[in-house]
C-alpha positions in Angstrom: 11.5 26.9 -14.3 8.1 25.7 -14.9 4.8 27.5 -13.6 3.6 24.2 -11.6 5.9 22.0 -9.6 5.8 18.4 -9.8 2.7 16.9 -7.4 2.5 13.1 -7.8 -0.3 11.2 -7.1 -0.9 8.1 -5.4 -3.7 5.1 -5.7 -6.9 6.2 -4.4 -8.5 4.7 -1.2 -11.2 2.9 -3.9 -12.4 -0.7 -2.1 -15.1 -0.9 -4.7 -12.1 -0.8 -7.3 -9.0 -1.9 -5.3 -6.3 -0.8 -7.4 -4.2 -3.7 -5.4 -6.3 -6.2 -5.7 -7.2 -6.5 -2.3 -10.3 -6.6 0.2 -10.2 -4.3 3.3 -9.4 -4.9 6.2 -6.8 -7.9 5.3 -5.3 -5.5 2.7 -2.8 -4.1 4.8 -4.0 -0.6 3.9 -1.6 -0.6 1.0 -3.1 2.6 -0.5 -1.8 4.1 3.0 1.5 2.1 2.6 1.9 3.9 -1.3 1.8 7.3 0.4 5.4 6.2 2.3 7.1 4.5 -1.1 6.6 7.9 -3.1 8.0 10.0 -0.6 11.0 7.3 -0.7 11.1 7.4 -4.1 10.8 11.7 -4.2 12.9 11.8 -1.4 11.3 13.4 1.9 13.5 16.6 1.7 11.6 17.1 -1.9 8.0 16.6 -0.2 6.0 19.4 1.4 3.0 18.0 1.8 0.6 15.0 1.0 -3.3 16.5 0.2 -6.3 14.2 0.5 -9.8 14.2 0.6 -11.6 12.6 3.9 -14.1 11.6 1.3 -13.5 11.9 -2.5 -15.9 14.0 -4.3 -16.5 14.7 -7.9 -13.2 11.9 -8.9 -15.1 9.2 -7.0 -18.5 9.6 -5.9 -18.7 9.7 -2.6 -15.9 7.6 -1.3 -14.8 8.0 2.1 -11.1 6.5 3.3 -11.5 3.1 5.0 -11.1 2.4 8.6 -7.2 3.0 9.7 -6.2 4.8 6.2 -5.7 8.3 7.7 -4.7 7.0 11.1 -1.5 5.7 8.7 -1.5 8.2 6.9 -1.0 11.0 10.2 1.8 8.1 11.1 3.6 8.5 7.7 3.6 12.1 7.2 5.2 12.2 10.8 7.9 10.1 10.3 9.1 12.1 7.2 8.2 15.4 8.4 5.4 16.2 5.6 2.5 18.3 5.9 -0.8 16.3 6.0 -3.4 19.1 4.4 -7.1 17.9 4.6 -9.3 19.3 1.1 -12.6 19.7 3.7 -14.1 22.3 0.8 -16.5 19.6 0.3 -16.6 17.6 3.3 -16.4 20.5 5.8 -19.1 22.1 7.7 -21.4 19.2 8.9 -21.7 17.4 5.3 -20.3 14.0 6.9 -21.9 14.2 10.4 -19.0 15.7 12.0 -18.1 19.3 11.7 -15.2 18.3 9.7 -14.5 15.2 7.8 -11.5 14.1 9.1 -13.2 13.5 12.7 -14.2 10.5 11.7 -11.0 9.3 11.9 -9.6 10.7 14.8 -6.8 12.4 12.9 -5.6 15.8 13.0 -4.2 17.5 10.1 -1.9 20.5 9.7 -3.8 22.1 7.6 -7.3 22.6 6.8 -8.6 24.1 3.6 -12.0 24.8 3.2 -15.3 26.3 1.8 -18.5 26.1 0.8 -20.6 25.4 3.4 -19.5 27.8 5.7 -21.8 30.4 4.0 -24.4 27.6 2.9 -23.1 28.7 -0.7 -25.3 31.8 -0.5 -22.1 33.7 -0.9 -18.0 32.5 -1.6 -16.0 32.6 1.3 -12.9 30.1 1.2 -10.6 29.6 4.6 -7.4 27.9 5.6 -7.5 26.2 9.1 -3.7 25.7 10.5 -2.0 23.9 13.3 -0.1 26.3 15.5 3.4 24.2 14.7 2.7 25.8 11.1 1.6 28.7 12.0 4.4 29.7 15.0 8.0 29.3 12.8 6.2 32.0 10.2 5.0 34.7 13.5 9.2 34.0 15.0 10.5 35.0 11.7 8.2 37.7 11.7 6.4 36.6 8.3 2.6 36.2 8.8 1.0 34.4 6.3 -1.0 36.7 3.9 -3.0 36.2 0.9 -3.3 39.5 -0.9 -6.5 38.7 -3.0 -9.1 41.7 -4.3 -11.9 40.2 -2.2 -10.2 38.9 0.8 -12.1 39.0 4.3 -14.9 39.8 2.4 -17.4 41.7 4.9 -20.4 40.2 3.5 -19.2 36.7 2.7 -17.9 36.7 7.0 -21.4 37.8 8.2 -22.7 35.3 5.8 -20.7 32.5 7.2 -20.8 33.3 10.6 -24.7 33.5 10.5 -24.6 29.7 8.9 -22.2 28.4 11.5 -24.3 29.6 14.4 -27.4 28.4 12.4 -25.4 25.2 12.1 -24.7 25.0 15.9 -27.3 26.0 17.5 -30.1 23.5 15.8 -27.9 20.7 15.7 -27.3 20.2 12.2 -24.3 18.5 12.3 -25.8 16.3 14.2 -29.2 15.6 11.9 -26.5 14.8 9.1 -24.7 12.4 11.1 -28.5 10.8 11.7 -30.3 11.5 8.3 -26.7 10.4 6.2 -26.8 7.1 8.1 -30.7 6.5 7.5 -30.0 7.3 3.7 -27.1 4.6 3.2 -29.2 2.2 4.7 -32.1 3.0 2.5 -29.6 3.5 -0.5 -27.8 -0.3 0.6 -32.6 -1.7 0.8 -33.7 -0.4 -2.7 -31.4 1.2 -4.7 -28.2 -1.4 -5.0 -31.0 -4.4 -5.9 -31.4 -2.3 -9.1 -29.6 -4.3 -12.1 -27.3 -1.4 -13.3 -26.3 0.1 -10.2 -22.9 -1.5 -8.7 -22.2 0.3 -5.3 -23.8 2.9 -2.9 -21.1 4.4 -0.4 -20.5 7.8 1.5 -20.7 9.4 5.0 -23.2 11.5 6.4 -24.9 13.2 3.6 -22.4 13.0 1.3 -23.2 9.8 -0.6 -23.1 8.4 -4.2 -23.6 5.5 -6.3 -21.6 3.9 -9.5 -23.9 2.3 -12.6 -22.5 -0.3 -14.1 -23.2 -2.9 -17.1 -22.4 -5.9 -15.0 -23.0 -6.1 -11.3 -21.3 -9.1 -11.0 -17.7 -8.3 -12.5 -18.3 -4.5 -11.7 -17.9 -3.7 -16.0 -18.7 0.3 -16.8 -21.2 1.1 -19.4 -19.1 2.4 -22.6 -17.7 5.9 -21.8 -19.5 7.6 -24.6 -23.2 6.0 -23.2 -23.5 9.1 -21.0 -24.7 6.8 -18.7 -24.5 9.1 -15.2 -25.7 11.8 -17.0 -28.7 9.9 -18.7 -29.7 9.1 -15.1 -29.2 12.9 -13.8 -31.7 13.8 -16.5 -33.9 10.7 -15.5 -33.8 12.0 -11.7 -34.5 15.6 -13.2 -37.5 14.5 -15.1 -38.7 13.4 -11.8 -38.1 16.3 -9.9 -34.8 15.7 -8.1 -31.3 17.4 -8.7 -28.1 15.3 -8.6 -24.7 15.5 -9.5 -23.4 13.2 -12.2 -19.7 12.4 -12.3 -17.4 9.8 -14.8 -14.1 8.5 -15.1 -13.4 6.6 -12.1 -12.0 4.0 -13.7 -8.7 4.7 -15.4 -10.1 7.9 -16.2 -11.4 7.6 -18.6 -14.6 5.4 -18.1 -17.1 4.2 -15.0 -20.5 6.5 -14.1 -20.8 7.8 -10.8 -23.8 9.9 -9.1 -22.5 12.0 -6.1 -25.7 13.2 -3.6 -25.4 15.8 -1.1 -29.2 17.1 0.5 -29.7 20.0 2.7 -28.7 19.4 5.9 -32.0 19.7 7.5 -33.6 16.8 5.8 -35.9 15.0 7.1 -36.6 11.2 6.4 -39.8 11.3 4.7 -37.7 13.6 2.3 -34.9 11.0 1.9 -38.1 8.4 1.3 -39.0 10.3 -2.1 -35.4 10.8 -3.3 -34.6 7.4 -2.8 -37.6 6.3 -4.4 -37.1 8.9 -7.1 -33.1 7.3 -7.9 -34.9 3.7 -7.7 -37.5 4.5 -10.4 -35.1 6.7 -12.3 -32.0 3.7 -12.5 -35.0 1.0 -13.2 -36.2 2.7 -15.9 -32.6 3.7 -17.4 -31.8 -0.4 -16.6 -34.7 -1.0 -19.1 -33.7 1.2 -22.0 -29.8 0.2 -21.4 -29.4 -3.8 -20.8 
């Protein structure tokens, strides 16, 4: 028997990339409609769950699902009895202008697993989030869920995260994300994507990224072994900003991505600088590159 069980994957919601070809909203969301063929093809009695993130992280840059994608996804996992489990350690907390990702959709989940931000990262503290329908057959066959870990319910890491989420609630935080995450795309969408090397700008709230690429026009990556997303993380670090460079999201094994996510109390005169910080930083990389 094998340590890992088998966990298949399916195409990534990627409308910069389409891996069908297609152009949303006439695409008949058939990243969605994959989800439905590999539980077919796995048999539904063989599938527990399907995991996704509202918006895709590190593998992606910033790429949140397009408009109907999770609503067909819900509709799916319903019809063949499969756990829908949202990955909101990144997206959780406010970082997409909703207090969790999924919101934006409309969608409930059965499960929630999370992180990060509930302590602000001062201190680690992970948490599961489950719908009572999981939750209820485990309490009537007297079997409570339990995670027996050294450091679980951490006293410190609970204060910690409990002082953040009232921080978070009571000066509207999630709401300056939901404001300052829009102002930034559009700012991103003014000055940054006119840039020669830089290909797309995407996100939600403020959780956004951008992919460089050789040729705007026919979306080619830069080599894999130019470096390129890190040669513009040190660029931006020269110039006194911090971001998160990330690669292979195409095939996986090529394409630069930069993935941004700011403080939630940001103001836009601070978004000003760090947009105009990325725009110098990918002109001047543009220059030494093409």
């Amino acid at each position: 028997m094998p340590m890992f069980v088998d966990s298949p994957h399916i195409p990534p919601t990627y409308c910069y990339r389409c891996p069908f070809d297609s152009t949303h909203p006439n695409c008949g969301l058939k990243c969605a409609q994959a989800l439905e063929t590999a539980i077919l093809q796995y048999g539904a009695e063989n599938v527990a769950a399907f995991i996704a993130e509202p918006v895709v992280g590190a593998a992606l840059g910033a790429v949140p699902g397009p408009e109907g994608y999770f609503e067909k996804i819900r509709e799916i996992c319903d019809k063949y009895n499969v756990l829908f489990i949202a990955d909101e350690v990144m997206t959780g907390w406010g970082r997409t202008g909703t207090m969790f990702g999924m919101e934006h959709w409309g969608v409930t989940p059965d499960i929630i697993a999370t992180a990060k931000g509930m302590t602000s990262g001062y201190t680690p503290l992970a948490a599961i989030i489950a719908h009572n329908r999981v939750w209820e057959p485990l309490i009537a066959n007297n079997s409570p869920f339990r995670a027996g870990h050294t450091l679980g319910a951490n006293a410190v890491s609970s204060a910690g995260a409990l002082a953040v989420i009232d921080y978070l609630l009571k000066n509207g935080l999630v709401d300056n994300s939901a404001r300052m995450g829009e102002y930034f795309l559009q700012r991103m969408k003014e000055k940054l994507l006119p840039v020669p090397i830089i290909g797309d700008v995407r996100g939600k709230g403020l959780m956004l990224g951008f992919e460089i690429v050789k040729d705007k026009a026919a979306k080619t990556p830069f080599p894999a072994e130019m470096k390129m997303s890190s040669k513009l993380q040190a660029e931006a670090f020269q110039r006194g900003l911090v971001t998160y460079s990330c690669t292979g999201c195409l095939h996986g094994d090529s394409g630069d991505m930069i993935l941004l996510a700011p403080p939630l109390i940001i103001t836009k005169e601070q978004i000003d600088e760090i947009v105009d910080i990325l725009v110098a930083s990918a002109e001047s990389l543009g220059k030494k590159t093409l």
